[in-house]
C-alpha atoms as one frame of an Amber mdcrd trajectory, in Angstrom:
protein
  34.963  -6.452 -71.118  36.702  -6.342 -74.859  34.165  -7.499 -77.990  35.489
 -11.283 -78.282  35.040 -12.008 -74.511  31.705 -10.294 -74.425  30.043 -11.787
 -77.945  31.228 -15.568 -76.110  29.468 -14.518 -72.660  26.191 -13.667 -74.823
  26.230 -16.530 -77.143  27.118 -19.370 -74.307  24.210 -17.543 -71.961  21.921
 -17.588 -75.279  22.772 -21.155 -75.939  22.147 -22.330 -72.187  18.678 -20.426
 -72.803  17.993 -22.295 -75.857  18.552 -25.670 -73.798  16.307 -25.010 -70.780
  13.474 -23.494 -72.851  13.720 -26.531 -75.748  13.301 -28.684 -72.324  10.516
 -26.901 -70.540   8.423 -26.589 -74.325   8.986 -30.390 -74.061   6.968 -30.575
 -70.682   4.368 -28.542 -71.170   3.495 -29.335 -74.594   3.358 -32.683 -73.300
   0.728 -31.763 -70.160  -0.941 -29.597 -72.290  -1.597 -32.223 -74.544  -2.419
 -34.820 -72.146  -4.244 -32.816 -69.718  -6.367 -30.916 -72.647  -5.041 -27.454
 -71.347  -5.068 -24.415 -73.678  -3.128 -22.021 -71.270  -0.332 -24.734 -70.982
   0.481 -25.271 -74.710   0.226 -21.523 -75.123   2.945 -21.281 -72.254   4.772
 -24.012 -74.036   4.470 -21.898 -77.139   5.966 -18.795 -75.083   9.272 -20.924
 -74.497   9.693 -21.919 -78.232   9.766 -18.068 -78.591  12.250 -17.763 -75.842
  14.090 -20.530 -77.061  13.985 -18.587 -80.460  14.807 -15.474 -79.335  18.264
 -16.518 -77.947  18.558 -17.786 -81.393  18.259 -14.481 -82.446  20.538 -12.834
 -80.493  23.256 -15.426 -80.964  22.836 -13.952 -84.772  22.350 -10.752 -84.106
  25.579 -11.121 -81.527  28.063 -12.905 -84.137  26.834  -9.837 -86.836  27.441
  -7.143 -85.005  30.915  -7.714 -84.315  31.548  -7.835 -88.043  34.551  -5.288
 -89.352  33.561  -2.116 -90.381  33.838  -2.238 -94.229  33.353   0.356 -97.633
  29.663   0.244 -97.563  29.371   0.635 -93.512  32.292   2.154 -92.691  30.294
   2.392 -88.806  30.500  -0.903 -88.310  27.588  -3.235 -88.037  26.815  -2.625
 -84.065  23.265  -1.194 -83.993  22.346  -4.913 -85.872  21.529  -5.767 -81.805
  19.247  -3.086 -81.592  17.322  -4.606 -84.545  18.311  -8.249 -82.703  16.206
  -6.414 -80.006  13.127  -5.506 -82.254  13.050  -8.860 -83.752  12.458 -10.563
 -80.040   9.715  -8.267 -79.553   7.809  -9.084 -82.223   8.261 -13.014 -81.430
   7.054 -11.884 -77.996   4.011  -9.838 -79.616   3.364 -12.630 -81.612   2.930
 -15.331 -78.485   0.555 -12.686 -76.546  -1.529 -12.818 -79.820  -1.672 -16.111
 -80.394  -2.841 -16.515 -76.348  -5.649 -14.682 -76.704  -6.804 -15.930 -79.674
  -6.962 -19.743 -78.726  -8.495 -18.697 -75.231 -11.111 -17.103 -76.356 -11.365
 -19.933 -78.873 -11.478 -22.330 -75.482 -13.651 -19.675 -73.676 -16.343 -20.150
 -76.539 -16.171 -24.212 -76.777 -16.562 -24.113 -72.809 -20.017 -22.614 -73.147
 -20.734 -24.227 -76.343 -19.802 -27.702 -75.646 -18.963 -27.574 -71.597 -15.297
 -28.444 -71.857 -13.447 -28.895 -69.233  -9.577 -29.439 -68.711  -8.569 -32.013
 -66.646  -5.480 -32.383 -64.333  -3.162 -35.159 -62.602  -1.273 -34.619 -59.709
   1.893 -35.185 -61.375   0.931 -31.981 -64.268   0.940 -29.932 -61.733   4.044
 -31.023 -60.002   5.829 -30.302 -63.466   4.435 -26.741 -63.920   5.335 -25.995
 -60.424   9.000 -27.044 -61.324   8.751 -25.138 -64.759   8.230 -22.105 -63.031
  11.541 -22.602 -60.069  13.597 -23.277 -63.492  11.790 -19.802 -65.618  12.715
 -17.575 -62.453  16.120 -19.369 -62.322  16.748 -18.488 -66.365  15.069 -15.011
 -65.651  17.599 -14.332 -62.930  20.413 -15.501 -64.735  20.293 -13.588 -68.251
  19.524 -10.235 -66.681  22.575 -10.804 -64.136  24.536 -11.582 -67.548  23.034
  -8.519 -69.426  24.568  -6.205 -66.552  27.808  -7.851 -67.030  27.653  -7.722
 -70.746  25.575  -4.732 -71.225  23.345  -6.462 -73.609  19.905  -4.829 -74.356
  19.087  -8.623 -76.073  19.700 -10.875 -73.062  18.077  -8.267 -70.843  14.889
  -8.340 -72.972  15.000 -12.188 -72.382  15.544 -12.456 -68.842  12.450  -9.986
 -68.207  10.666 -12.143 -70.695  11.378 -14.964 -68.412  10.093 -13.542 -65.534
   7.349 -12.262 -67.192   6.953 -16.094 -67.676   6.768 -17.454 -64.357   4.382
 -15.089 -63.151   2.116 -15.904 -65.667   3.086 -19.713 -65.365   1.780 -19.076
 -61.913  -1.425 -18.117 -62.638  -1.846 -21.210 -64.702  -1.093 -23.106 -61.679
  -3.472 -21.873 -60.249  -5.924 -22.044 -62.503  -5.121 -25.765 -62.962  -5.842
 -26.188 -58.793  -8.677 -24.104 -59.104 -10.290 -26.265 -61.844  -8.816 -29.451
 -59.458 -10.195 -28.861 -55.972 -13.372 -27.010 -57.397 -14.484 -27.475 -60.584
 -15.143 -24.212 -61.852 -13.663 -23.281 -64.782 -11.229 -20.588 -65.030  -9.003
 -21.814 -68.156  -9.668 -19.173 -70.581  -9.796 -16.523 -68.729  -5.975 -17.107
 -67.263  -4.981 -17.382 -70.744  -6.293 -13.947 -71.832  -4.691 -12.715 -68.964
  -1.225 -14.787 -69.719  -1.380 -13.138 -73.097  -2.343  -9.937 -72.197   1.282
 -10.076 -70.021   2.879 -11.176 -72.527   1.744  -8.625 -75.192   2.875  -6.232
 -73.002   6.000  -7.041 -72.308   6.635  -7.552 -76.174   5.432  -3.572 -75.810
   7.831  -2.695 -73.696  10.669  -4.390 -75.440   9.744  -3.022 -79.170   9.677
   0.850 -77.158  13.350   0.842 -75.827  14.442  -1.358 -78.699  13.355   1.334
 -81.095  14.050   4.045 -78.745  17.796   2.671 -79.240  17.442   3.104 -83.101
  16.051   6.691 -83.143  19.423   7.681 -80.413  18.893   8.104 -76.562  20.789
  10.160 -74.763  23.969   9.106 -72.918  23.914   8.454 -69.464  24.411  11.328
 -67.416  27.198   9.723 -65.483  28.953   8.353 -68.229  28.783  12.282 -70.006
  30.196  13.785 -66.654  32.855  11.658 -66.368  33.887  12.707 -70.044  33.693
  16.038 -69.166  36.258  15.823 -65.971  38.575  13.893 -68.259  38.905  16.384
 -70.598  38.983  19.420 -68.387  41.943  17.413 -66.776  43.562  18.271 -69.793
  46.646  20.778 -69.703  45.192  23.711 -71.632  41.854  22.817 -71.673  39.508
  25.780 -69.775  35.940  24.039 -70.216  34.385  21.330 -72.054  31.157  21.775
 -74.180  28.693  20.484 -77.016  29.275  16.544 -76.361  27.345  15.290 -78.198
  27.779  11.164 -78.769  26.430   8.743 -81.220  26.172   4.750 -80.291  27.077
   2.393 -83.112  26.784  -0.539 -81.102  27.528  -1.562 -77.763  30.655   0.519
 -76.567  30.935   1.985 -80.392  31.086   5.841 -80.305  31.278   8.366 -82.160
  31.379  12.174 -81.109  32.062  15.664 -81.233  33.013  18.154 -78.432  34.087
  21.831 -78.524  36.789  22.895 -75.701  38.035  26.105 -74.539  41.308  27.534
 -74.801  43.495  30.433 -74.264  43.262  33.044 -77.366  46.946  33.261 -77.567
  47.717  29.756 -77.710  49.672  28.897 -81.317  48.413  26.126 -84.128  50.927
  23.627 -82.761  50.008  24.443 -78.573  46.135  24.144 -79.363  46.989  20.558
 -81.695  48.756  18.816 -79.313  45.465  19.709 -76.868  43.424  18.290 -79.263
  45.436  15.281 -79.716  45.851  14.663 -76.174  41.545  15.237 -75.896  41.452
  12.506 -79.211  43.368  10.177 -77.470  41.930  10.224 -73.827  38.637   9.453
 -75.781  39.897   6.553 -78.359  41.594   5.290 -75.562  39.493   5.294 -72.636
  36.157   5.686 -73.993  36.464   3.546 -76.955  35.032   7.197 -79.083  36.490
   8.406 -81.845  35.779  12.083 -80.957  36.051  14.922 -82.955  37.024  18.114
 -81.494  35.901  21.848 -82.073  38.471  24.876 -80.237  36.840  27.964 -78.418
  39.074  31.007 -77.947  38.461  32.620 -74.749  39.036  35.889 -74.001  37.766
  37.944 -71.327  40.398  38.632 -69.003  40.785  42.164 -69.387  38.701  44.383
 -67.869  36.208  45.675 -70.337  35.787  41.761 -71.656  34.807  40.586 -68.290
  32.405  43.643 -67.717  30.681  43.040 -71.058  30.573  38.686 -70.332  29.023
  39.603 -66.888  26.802  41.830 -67.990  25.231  38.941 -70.824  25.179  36.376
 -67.883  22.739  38.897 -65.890  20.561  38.921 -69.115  21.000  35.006 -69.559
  20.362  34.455 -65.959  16.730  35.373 -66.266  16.202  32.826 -68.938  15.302
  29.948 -66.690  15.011  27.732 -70.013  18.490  28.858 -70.714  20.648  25.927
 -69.884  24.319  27.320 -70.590  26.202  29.808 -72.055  29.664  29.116 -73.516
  32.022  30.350 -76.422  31.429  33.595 -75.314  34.693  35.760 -77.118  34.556
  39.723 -77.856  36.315  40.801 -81.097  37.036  44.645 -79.894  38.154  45.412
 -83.630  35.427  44.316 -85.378  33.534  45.160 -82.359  31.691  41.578 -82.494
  30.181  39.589 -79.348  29.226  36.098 -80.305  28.838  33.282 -77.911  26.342
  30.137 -77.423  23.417  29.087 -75.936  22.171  25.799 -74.894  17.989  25.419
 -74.878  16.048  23.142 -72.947  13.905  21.139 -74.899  10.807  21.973 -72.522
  11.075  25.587 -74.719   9.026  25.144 -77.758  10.074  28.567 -79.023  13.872
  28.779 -78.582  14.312  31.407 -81.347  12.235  33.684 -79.898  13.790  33.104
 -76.953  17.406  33.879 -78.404  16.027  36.901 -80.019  14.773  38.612 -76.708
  18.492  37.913 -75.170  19.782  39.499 -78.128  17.890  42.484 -78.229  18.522
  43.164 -74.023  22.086  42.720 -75.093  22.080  45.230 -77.957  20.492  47.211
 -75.750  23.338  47.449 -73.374  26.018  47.076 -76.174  25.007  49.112 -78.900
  28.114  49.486 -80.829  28.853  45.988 -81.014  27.506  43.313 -83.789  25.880
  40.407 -81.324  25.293  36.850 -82.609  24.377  34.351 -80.298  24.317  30.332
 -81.938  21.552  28.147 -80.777  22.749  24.985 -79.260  20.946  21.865 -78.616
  20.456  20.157 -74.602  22.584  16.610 -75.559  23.663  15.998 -72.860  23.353
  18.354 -69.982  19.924  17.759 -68.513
């Protein structure tokens, strides 16, 4: 889905959001009201914030499509992450404000002996607020798949979040109904309590977006194939990827080629590699060259030799860019660390030494490469 057809799939799901929770706030504020219920009008006070937060991302939608320009030459993409953080806190804010008035009710129940009271026909429109909550639920998180929009997919959990606790009202309200005990309060801790959390959840993968995740695994596969699809291309390593918005990349990879390739043979490579990536990928990639070179004989003893050493490393995720200058009589090639080692250095300096050991005349430097995307 291109950038115009997806910001107009967000914005009219976000608007048809706006309508249904402006509609149910209308009914319960009204029962709450009538029927003296604090867990009601809090609920109603939950779909304002719904109704707010497609607000929100209709905003935060429209300005992240916005050209890239002098002072953000990136583009304005990751504004939906912060779109993201901003529905938390409205979320966040609702749980709050739960609790707080039903402990306020809790109190004037034992103080004063306050009751709630409930017609037939309040709970008939509670009952139908919660068909329509799952219904909205439902329908932006099948619209956040399509779109692939962390904003809409906050919402629709938000929503269902909603009718669960809506639920429990209801049944608080029957409870206080067929019984007469009172139960009011405590369902509205508890309806806040869900709420704060899911306002948790939200602000952690929002932010987690903002600090960088790392790619799907599929997705970085895929990449991979592509390029080693490539005429000329040996191996692929070192993707790394940056988001800048949804379906906004920017990256770097290093490939492998032949060390007798000429300037012009290893550019068009790298052109072909730029523009499967631009093309199909929507990345603008940048592209590093390794120069392999151990097909002769002593090369390929001396690279199988290293792989023994490496092989014992279990934290030792790769090895790559390995190339033997017999001249200089230099061995240099990469390693990528898994981030469950605390001490890669130490790590790369026992490799180095067992390989010194068994190549004495040779200079060895091995680089220290990050896990971005293999695990």
């Amino acid at each position: 889905m291109d950038d115009i057809r997806r910001e107009k799939e967000i914005i009219k799901t976000s608007i048809i959001g706006i309508v249904a929770n402006f509609f149910l706030v209308g009914f319960k504020a009204f029962v709450g009201f009538v029927a003296g219920s604090i867990s009601i009008i809090m609920d109603a006070l939950n779909n304002l914030t719904d109704a707010l937060s497609s607000v929100i991302t209709i905003c935060g939608t429209k300005l992240s499509n916005k050209r890239p320009n002098k002072k953000h030459p990136y583009g304005y993409g990751r504004i939906e992450y912060i779109t993201s953080t901003l529905i938390a806190f409205l979320i966040l804010f609702a749980g709050g404000m739960a609790i707080y008035e039903s402990v306020k009710s809790i109190v004037d129940h034992f103080k004063y002996g306050t009751m709630p009271e409930f017609e037939i026909y309040s709970i008939i429109i509670i009952a139908v607020a919660i068909i329509a909550k799952i219904g909205i639920g439902l329908f932006f998180i099948k619209k956040s798949k399509k779109t692939e929009s962390d904003a809409l997919n906050a919402s629709g959990k938000d929503a269902l979040f909603d009718s669960i606790l809506s639920t429990s009202t209801l049944i608080g309200m029957l409870v206080a109904k067929l019984f007469g005990f009172y139960v009011e309060g405590y369902l509205g801790i508890a309806i806040g309590a869900f709420i704060f959390r899911s306002g948790v959840e939200v602000l952690k993968e929002s932010l987690s977006s903002i600090i960088g995740n790392r790619f799907d695994k599929d997705l970085v596969n895929n990449i991979k194939n592509d390029i080693n699809q490539i005429e000329g291309v040996i191996g692929s390593f070192d993707l790394i990827l940056n988001s800048y918005g949804h379906n906004k990349n920017i990256g770097s990879v290093h490939i492998g080629v032949k060390d007798d390739l000429t300037s012009k043979e290893i550019q068009e490579i790298e052109r072909n590699v730029t523009y499967l990536m631009f093309t199909k990928y929507n990345t603008i990639m940048t592209v590093g060259i390794y120069a392999e070179n151990i097909n002769d004989e002593d090369s390929k003893q001396i690279y199988n030799g290293v792989q023994e050493i490496v092989k014992e490393y279990k934290q030792v995720l790769q090895m790559h860019g390995f190339y033997v200058d017999k001249s200089k009589k230099l061995l240099n090639f990469d390693l990528v660390i898994s981030f469950d080692d605390d001490k890669p250095f130490e790590t790369i300096q026992k490799i180095k030494e067992e390989v010194a050991k068994n190549n004495p005349e040779y200079m060895i430097i091995i680089n220290y490469d990050q896990d971005f995307s293999l695990s």
